[in-house]
PDBQT receptor file of N, H, CA, C and O in Angstrom, charges set to zero:
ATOM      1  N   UNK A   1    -138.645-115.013 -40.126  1.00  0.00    +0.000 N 
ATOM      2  CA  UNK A   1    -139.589-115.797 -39.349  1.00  0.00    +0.000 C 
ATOM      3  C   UNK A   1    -140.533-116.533 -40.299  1.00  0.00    +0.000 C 
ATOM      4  O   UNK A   1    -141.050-115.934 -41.242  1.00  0.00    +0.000 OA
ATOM      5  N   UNK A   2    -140.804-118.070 -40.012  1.00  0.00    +0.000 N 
ATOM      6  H   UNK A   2    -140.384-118.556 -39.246  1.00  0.00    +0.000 HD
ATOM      7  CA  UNK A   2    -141.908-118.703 -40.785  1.00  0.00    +0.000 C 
ATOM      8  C   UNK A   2    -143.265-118.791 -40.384  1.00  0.00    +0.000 C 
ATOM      9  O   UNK A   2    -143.581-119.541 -39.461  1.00  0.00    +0.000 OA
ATOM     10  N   UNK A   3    -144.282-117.946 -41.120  1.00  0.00    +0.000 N 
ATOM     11  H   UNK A   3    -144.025-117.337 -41.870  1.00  0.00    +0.000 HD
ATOM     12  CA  UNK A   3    -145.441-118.198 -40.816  1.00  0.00    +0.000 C 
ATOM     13  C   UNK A   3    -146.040-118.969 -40.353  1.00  0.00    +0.000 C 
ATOM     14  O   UNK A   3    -145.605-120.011 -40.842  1.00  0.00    +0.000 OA
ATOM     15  N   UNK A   4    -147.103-119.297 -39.434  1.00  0.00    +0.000 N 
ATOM     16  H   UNK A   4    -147.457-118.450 -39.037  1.00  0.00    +0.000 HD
ATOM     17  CA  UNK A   4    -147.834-120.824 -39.137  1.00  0.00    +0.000 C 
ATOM     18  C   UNK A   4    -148.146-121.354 -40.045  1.00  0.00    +0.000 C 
ATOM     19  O   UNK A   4    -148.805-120.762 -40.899  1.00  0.00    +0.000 OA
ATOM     20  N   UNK A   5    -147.815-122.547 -40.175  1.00  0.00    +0.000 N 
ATOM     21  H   UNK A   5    -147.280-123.029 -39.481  1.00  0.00    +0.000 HD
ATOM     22  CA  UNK A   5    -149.075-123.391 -41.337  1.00  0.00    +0.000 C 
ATOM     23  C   UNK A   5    -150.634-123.091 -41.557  1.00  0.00    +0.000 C 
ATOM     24  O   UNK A   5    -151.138-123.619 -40.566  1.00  0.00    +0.000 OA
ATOM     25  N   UNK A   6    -151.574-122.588 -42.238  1.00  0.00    +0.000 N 
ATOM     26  H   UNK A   6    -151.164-122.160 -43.044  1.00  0.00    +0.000 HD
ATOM     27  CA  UNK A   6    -152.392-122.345 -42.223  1.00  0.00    +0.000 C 
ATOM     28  C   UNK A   6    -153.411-123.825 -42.850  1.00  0.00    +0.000 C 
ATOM     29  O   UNK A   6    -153.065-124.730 -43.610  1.00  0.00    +0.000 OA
ATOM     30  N   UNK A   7    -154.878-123.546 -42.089  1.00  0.00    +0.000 N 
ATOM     31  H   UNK A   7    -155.159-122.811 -41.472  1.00  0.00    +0.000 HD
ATOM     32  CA  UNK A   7    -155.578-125.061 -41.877  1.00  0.00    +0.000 C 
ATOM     33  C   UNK A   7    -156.023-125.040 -43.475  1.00  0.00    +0.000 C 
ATOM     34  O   UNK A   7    -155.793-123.982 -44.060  1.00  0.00    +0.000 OA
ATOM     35  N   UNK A   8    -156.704-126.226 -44.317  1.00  0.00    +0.000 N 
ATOM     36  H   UNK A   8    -156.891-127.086 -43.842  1.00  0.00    +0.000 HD
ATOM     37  CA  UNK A   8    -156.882-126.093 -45.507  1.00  0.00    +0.000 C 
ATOM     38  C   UNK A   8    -158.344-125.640 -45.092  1.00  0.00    +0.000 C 
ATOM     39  O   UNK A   8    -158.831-125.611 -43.961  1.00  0.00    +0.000 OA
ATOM     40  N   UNK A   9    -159.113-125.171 -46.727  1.00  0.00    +0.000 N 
ATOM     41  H   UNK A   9    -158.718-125.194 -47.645  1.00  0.00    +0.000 HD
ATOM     42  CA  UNK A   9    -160.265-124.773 -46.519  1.00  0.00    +0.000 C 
ATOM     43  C   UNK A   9    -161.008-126.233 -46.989  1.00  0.00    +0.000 C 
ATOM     44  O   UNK A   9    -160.708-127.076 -47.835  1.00  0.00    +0.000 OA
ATOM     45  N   UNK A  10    -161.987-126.124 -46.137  1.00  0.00    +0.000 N 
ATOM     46  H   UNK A  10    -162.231-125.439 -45.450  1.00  0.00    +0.000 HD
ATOM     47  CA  UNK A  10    -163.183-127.088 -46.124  1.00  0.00    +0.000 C 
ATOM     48  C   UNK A  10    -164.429-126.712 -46.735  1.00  0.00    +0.000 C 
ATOM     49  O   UNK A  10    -165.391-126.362 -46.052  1.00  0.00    +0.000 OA
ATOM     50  N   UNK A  11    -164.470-126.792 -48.543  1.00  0.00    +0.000 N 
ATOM     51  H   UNK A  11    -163.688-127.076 -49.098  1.00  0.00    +0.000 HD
ATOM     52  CA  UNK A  11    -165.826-126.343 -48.485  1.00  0.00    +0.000 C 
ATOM     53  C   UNK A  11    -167.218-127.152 -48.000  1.00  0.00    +0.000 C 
ATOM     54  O   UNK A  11    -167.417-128.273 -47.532  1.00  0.00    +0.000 OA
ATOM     55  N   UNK A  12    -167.979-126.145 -48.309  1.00  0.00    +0.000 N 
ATOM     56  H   UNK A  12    -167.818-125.235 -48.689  1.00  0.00    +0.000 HD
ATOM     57  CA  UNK A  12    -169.372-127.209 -48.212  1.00  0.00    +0.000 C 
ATOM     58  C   UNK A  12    -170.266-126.969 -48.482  1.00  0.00    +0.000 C 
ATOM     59  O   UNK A  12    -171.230-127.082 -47.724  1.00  0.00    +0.000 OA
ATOM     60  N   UNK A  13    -170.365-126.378 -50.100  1.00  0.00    +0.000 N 
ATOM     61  H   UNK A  13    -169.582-126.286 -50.716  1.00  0.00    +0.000 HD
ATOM     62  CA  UNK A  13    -171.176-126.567 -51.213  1.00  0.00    +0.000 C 
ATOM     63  C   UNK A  13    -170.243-127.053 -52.412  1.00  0.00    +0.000 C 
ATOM     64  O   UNK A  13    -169.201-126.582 -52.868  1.00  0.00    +0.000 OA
ATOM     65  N   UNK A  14    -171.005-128.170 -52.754  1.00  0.00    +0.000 N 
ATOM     66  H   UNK A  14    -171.851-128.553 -52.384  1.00  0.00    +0.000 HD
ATOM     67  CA  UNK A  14    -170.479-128.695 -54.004  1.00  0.00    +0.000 C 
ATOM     68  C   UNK A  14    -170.322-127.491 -55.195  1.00  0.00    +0.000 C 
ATOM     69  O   UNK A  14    -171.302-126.973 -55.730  1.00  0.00    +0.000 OA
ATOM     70  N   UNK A  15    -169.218-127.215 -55.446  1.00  0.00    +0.000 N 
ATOM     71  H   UNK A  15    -168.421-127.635 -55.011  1.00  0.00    +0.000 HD
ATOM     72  CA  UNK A  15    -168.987-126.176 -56.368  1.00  0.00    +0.000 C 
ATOM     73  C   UNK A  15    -169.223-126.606 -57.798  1.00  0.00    +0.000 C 
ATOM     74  O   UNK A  15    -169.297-125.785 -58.712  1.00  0.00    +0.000 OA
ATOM     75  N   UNK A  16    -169.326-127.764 -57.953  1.00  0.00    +0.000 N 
ATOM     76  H   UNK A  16    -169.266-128.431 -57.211  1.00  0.00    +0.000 HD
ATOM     77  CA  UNK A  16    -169.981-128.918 -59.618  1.00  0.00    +0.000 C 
ATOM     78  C   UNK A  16    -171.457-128.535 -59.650  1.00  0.00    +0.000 C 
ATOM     79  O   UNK A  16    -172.096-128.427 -60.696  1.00  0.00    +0.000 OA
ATOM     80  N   UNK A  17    -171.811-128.393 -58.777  1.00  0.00    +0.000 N 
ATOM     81  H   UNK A  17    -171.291-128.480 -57.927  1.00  0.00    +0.000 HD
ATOM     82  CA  UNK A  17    -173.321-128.590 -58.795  1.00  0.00    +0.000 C 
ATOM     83  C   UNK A  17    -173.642-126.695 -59.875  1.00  0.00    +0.000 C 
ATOM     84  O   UNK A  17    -174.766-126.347 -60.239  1.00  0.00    +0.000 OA
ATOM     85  N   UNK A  18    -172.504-125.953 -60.099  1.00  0.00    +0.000 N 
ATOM     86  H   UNK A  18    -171.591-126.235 -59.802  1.00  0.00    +0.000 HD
ATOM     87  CA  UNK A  18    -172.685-125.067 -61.163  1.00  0.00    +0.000 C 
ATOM     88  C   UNK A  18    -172.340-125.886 -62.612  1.00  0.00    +0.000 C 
ATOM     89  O   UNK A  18    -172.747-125.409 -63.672  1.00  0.00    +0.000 OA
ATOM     90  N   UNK A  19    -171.648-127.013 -62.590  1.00  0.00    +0.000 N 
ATOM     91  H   UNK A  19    -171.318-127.401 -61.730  1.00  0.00    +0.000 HD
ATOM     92  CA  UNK A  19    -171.560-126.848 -63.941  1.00  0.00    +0.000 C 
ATOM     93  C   UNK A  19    -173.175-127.775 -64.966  1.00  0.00    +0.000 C 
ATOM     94  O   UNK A  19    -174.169-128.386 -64.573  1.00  0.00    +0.000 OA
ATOM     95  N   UNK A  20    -172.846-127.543 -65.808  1.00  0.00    +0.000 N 
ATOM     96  H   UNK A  20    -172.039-127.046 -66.127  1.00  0.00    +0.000 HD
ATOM     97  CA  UNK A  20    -174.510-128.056 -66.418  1.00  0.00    +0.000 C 
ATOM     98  C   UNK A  20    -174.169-129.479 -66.841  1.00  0.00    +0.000 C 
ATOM     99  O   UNK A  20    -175.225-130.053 -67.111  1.00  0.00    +0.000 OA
ATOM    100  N   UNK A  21    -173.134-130.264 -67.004  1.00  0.00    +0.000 N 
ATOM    101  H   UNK A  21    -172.277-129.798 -66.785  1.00  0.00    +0.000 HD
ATOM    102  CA  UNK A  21    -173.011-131.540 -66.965  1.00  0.00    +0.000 C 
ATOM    103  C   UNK A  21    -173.393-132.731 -65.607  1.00  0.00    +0.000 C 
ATOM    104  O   UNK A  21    -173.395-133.961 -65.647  1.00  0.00    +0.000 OA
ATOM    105  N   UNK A  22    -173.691-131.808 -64.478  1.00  0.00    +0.000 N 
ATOM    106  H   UNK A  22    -173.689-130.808 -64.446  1.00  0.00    +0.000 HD
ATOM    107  CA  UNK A  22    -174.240-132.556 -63.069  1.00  0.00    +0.000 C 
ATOM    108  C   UNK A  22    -175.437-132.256 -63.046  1.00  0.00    +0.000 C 
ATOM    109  O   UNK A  22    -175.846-131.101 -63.164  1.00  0.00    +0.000 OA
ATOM    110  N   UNK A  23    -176.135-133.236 -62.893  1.00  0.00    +0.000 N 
ATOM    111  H   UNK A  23    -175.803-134.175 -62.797  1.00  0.00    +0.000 HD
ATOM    112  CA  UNK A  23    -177.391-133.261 -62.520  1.00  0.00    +0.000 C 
ATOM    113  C   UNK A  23    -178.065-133.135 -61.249  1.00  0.00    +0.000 C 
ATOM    114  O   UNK A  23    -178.444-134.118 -60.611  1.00  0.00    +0.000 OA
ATOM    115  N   UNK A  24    -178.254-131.672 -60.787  1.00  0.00    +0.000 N 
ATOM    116  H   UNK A  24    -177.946-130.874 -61.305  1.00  0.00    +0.000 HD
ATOM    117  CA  UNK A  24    -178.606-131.359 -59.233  1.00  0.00    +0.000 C 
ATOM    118  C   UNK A  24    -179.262-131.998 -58.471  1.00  0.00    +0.000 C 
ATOM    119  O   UNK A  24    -178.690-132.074 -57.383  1.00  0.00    +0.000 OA
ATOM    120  N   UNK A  25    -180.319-132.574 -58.501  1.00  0.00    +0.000 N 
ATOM    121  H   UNK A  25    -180.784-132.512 -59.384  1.00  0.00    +0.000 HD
ATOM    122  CA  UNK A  25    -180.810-133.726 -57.837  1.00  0.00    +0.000 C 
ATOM    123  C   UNK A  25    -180.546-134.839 -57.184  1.00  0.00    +0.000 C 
ATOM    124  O   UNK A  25    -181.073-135.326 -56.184  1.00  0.00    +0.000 OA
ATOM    125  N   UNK A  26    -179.126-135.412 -58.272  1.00  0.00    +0.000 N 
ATOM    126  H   UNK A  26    -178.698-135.016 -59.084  1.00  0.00    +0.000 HD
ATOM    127  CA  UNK A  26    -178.489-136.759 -57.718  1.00  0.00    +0.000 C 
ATOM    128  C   UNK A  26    -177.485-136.090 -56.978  1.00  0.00    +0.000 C 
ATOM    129  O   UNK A  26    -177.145-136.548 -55.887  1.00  0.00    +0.000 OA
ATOM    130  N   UNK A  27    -177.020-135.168 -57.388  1.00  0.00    +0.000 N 
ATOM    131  H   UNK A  27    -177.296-134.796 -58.274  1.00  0.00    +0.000 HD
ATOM    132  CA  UNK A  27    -175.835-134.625 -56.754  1.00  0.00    +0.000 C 
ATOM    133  C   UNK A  27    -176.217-133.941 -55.432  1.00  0.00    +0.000 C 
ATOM    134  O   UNK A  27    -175.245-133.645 -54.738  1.00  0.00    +0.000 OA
ATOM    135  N   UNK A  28    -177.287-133.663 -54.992  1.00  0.00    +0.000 N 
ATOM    136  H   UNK A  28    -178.076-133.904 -55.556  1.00  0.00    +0.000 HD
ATOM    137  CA  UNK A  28    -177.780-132.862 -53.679  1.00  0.00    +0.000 C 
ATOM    138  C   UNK A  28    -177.967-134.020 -52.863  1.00  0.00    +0.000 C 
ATOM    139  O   UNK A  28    -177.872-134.056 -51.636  1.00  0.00    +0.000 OA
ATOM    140  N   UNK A  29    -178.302-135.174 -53.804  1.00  0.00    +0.000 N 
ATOM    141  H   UNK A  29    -178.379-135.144 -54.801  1.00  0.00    +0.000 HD
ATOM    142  CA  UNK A  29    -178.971-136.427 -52.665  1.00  0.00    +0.000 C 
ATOM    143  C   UNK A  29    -177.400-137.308 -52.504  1.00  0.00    +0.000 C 
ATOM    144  O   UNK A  29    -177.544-138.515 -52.310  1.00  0.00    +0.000 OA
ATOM    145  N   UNK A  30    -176.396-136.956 -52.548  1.00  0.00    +0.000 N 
ATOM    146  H   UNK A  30    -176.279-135.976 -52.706  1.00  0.00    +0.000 HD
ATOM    147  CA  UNK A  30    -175.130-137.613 -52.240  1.00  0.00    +0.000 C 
ATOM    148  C   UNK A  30    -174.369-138.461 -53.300  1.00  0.00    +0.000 C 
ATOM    149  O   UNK A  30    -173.815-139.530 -53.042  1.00  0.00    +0.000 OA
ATOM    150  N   UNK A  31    -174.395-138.004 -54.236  1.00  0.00    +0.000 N 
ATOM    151  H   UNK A  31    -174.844-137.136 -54.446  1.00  0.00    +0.000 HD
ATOM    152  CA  UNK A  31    -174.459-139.161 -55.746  1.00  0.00    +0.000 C 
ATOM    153  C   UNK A  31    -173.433-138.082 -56.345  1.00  0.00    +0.000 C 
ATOM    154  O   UNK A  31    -173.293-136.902 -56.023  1.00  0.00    +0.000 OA
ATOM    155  N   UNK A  32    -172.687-138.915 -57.411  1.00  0.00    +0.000 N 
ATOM    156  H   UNK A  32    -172.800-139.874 -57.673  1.00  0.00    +0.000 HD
ATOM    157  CA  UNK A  32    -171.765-137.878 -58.106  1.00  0.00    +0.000 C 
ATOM    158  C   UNK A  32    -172.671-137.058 -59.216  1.00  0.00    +0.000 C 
ATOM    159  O   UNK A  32    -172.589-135.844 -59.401  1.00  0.00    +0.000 OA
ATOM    160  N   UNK A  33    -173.282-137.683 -59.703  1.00  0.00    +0.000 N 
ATOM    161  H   UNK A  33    -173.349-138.669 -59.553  1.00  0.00    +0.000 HD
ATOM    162  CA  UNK A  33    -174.626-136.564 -61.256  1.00  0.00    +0.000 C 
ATOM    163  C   UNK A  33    -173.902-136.318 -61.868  1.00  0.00    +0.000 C 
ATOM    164  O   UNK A  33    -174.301-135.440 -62.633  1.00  0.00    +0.000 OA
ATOM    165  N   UNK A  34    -172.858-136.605 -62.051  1.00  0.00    +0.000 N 
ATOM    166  H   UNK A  34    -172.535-137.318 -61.430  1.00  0.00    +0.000 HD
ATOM    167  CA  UNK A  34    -172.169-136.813 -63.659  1.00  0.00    +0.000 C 
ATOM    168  C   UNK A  34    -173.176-137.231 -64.583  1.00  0.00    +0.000 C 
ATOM    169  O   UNK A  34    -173.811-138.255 -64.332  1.00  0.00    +0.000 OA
ATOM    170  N   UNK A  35    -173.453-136.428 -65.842  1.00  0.00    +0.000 N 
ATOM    171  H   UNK A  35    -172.936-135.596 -66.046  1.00  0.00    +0.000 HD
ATOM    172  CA  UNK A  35    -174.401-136.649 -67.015  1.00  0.00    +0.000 C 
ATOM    173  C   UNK A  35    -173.629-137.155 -68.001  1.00  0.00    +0.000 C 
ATOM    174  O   UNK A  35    -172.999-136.397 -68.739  1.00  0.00    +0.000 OA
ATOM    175  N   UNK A  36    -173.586-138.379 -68.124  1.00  0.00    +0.000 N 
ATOM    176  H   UNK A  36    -174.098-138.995 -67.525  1.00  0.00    +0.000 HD
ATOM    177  CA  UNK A  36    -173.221-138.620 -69.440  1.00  0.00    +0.000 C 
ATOM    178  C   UNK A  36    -173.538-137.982 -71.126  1.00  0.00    +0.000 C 
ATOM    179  O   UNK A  36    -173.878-138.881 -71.894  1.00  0.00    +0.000 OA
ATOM    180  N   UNK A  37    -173.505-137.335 -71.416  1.00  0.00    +0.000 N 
ATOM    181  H   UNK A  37    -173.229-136.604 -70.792  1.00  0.00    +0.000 HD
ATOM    182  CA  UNK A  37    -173.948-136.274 -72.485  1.00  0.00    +0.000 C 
ATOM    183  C   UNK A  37    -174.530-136.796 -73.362  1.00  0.00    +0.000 C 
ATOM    184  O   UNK A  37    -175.738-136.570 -73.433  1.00  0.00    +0.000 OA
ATOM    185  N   UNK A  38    -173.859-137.745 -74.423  1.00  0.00    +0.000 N 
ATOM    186  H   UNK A  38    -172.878-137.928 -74.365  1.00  0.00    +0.000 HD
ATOM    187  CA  UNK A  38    -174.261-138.211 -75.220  1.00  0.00    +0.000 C 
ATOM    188  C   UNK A  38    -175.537-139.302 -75.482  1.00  0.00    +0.000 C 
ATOM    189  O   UNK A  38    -176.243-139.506 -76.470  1.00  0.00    +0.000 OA
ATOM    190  N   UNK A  39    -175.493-139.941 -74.048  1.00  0.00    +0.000 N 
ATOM    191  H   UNK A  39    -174.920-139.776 -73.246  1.00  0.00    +0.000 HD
ATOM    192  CA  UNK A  39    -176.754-141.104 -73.798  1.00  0.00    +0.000 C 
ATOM    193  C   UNK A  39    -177.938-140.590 -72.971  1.00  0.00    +0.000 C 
ATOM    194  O   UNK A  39    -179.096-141.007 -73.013  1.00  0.00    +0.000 OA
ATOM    195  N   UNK A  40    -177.231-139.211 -71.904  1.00  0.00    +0.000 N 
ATOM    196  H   UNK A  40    -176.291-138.873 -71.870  1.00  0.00    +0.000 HD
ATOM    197  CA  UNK A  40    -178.332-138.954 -70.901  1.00  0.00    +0.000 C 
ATOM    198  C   UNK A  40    -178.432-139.112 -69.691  1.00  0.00    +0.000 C 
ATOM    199  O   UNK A  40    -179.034-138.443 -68.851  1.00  0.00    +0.000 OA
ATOM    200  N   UNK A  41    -177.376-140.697 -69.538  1.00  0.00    +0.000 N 
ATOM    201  H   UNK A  41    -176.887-141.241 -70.220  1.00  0.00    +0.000 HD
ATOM    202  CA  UNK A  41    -177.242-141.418 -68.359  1.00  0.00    +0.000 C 
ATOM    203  C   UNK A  41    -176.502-140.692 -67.187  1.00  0.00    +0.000 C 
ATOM    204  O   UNK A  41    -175.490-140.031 -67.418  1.00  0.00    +0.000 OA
ATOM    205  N   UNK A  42    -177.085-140.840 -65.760  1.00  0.00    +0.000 N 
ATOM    206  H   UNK A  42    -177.907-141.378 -65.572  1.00  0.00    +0.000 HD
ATOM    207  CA  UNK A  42    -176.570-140.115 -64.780  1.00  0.00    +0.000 C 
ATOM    208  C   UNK A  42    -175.812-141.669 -63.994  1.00  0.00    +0.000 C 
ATOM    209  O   UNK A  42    -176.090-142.868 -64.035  1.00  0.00    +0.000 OA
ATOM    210  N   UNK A  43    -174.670-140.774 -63.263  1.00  0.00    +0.000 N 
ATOM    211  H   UNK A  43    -174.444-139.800 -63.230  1.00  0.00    +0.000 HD
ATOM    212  CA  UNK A  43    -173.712-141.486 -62.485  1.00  0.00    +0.000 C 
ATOM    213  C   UNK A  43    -174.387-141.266 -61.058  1.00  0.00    +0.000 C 
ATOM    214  O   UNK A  43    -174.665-140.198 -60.513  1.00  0.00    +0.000 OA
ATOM    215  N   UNK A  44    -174.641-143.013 -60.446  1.00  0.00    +0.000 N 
ATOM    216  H   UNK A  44    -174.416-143.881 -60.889  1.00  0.00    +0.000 HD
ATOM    217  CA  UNK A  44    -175.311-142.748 -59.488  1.00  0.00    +0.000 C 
ATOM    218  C   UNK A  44    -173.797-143.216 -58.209  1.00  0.00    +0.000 C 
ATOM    219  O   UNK A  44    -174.195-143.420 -57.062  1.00  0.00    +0.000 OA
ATOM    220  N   UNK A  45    -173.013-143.287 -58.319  1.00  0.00    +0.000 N 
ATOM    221  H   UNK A  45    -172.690-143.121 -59.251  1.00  0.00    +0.000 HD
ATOM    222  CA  UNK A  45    -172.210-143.459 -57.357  1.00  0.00    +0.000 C 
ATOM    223  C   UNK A  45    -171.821-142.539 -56.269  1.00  0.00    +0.000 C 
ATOM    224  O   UNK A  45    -171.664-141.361 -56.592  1.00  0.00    +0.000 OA
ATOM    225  N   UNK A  46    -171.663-142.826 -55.211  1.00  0.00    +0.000 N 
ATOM    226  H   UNK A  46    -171.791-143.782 -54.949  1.00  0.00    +0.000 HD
ATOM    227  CA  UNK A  46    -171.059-141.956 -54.332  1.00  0.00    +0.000 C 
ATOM    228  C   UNK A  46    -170.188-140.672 -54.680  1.00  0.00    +0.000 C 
ATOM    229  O   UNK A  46    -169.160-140.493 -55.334  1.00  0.00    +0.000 OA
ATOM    230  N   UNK A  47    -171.301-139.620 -53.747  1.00  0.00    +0.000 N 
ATOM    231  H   UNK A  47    -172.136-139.765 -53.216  1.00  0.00    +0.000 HD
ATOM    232  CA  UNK A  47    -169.826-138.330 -54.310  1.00  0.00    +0.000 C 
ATOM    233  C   UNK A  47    -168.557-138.406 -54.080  1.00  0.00    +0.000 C 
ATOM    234  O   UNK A  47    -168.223-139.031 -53.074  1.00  0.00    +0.000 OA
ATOM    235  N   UNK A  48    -167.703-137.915 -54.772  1.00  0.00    +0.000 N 
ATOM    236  H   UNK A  48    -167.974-137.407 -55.589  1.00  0.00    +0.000 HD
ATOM    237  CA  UNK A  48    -166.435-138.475 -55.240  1.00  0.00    +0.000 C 
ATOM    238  C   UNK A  48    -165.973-139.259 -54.844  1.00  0.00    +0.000 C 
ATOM    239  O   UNK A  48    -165.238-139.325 -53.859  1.00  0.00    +0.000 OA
ATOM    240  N   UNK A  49    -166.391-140.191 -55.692  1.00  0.00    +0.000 N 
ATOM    241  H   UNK A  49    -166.988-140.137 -56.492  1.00  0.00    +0.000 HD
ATOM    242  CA  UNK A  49    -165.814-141.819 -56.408  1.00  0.00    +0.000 C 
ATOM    243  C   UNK A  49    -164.698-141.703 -56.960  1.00  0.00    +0.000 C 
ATOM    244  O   UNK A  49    -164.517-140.942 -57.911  1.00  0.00    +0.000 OA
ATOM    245  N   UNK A  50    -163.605-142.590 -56.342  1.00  0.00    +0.000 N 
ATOM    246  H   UNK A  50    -163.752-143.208 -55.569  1.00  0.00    +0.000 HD
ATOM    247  CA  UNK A  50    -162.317-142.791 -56.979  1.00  0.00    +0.000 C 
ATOM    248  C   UNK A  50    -162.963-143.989 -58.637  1.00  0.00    +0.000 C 
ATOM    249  O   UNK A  50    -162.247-143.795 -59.619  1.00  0.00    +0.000 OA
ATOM    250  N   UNK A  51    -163.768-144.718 -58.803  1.00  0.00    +0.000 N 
ATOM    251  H   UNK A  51    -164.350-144.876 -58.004  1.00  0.00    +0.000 HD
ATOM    252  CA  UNK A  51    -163.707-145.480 -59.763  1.00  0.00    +0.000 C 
ATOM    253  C   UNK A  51    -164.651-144.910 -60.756  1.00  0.00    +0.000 C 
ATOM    254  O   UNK A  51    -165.662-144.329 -60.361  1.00  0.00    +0.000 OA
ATOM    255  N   UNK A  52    -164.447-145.010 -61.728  1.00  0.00    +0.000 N 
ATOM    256  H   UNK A  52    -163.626-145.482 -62.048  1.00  0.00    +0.000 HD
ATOM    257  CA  UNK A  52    -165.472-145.173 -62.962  1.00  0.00    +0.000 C 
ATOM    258  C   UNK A  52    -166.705-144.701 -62.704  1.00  0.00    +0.000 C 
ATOM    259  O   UNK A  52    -167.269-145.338 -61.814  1.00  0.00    +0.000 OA
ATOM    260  N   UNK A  53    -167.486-143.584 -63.280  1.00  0.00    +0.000 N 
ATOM    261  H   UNK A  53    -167.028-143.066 -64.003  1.00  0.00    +0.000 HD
ATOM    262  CA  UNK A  53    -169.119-143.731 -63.488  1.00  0.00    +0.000 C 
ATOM    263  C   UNK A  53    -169.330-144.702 -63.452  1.00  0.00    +0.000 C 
ATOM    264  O   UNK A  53    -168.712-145.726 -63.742  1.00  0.00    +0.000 OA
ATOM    265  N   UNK A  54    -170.944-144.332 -62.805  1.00  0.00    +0.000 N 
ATOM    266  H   UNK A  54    -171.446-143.500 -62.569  1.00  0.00    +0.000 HD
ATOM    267  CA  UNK A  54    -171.736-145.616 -62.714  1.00  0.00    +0.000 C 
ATOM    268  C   UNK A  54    -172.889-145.107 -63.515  1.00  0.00    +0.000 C 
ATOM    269  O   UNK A  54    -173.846-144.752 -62.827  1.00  0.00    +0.000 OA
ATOM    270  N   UNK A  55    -173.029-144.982 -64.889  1.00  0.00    +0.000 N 
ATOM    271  H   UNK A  55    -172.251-145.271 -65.447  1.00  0.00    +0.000 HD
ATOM    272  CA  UNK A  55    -173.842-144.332 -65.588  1.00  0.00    +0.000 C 
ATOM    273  C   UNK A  55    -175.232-145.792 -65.591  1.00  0.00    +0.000 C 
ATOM    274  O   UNK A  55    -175.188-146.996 -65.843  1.00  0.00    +0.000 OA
ATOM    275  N   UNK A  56    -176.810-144.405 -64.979  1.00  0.00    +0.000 N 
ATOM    276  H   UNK A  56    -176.845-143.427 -64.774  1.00  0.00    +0.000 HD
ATOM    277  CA  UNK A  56    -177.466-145.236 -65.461  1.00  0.00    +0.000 C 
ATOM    278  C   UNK A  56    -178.749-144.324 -65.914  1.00  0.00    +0.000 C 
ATOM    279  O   UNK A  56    -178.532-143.120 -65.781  1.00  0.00    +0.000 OA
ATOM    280  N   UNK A  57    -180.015-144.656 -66.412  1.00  0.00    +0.000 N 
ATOM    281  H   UNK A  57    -180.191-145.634 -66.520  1.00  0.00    +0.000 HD
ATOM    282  CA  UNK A  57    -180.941-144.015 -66.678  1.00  0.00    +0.000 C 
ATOM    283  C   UNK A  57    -181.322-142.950 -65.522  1.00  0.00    +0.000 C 
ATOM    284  O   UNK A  57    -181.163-143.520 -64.443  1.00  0.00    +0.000 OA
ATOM    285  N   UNK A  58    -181.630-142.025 -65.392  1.00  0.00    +0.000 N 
ATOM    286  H   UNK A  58    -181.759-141.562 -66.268  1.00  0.00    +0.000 HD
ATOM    287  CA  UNK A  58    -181.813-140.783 -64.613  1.00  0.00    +0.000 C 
ATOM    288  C   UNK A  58    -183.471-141.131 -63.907  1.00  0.00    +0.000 C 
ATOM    289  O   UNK A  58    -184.248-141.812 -64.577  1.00  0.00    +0.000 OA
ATOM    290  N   UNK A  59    -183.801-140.718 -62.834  1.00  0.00    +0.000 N 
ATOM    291  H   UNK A  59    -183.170-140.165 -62.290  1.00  0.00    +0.000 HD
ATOM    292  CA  UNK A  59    -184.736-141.236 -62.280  1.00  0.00    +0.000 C 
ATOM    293  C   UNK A  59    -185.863-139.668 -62.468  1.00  0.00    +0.000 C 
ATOM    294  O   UNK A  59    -187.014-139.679 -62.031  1.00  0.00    +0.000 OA
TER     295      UNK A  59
């Protein structure tokens, strides 16, 4: 016998928002917070953005 398909899981806490390269702030307010490391610059684009950072000075 084949099991039912089971539904996917839906989280809903950003699980990035542990790593120390996101910047919690942009990332709580709907923004990806990708930290650019080397310059500082935060990615203010929509959470997950298919294109490119949008690295800019951190507010």
């Amino acid at each position: 016998m084949i099991p039912p398909a089971q539904q996917p899981v839906v989280l809903t806490e950003r699980l990035d928002l542990h790593n120390t390269a996101i910047d919690e702030p942009s990332a709580t307010a709907g923004r990806c917070g990708t930290i650019h490391l080397p310059s500082g610059r935060i990615c203010q684009a929509a959470e997950h953005h298919t294109d490119s950072c949008d690295f800019r000075l951190g507010a």
